[in-house]
C-alpha positions as CSV (number, residue, x, y, z in Angstrom):
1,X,117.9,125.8,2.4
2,X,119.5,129.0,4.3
3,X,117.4,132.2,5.3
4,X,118.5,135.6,6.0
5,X,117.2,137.5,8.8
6,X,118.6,141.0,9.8
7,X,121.0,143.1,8.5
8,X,125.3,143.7,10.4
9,X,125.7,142.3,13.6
10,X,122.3,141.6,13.9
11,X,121.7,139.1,11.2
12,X,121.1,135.5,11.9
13,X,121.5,132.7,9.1
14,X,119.4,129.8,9.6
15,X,119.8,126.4,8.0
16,X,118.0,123.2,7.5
17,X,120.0,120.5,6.4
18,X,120.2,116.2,6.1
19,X,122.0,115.3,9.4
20,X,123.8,111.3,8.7
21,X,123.5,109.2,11.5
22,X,127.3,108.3,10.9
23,X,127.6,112.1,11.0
24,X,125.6,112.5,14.6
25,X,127.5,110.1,16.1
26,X,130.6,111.7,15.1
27,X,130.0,115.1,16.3
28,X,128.1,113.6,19.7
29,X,131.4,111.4,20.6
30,X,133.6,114.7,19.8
31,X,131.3,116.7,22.2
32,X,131.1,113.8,25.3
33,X,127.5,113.4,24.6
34,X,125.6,110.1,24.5
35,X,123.1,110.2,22.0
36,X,120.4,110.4,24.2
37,X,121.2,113.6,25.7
38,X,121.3,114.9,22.3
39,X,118.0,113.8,21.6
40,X,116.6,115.2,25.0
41,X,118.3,118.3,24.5
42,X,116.7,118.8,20.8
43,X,113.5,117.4,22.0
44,X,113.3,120.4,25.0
45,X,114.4,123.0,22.2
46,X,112.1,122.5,19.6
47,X,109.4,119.3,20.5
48,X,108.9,116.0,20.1
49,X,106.2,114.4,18.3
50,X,105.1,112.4,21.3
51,X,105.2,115.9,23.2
52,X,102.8,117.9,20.5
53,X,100.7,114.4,20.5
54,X,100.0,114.3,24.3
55,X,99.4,118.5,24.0
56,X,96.4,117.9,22.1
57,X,93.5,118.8,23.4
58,X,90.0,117.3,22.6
């Protein structure tokens, strides 16, 4: 799935996509990361389930 949003140097694409674990290993060892870091980083950008669990409220 990609989305459009803007128009010239302002437009962003955005794209959701199946990431292989082969695949995140790969680019994580290319990059120096262990892949905890990666999954801390992610979690801080966009959530984790255990973080919108303990956010409920009631």
């Amino acid at each position: 799935m990609r989305e459009f949003f803007g128009k010239g140097g302002t437009q962003i694409i955005v794209g959701l996509w199946h990431f292989a674990p082969e695949a995140k290993a790969l680019v994580a060892q290319k990059a120096g990361l262990s892949s905890e870091v990666s999954r801390l980083w992610f979690d801080r950008a966009f959530g984790s389930k255990q973080c919108a669990e303990l956010a409920k409220v009631g």
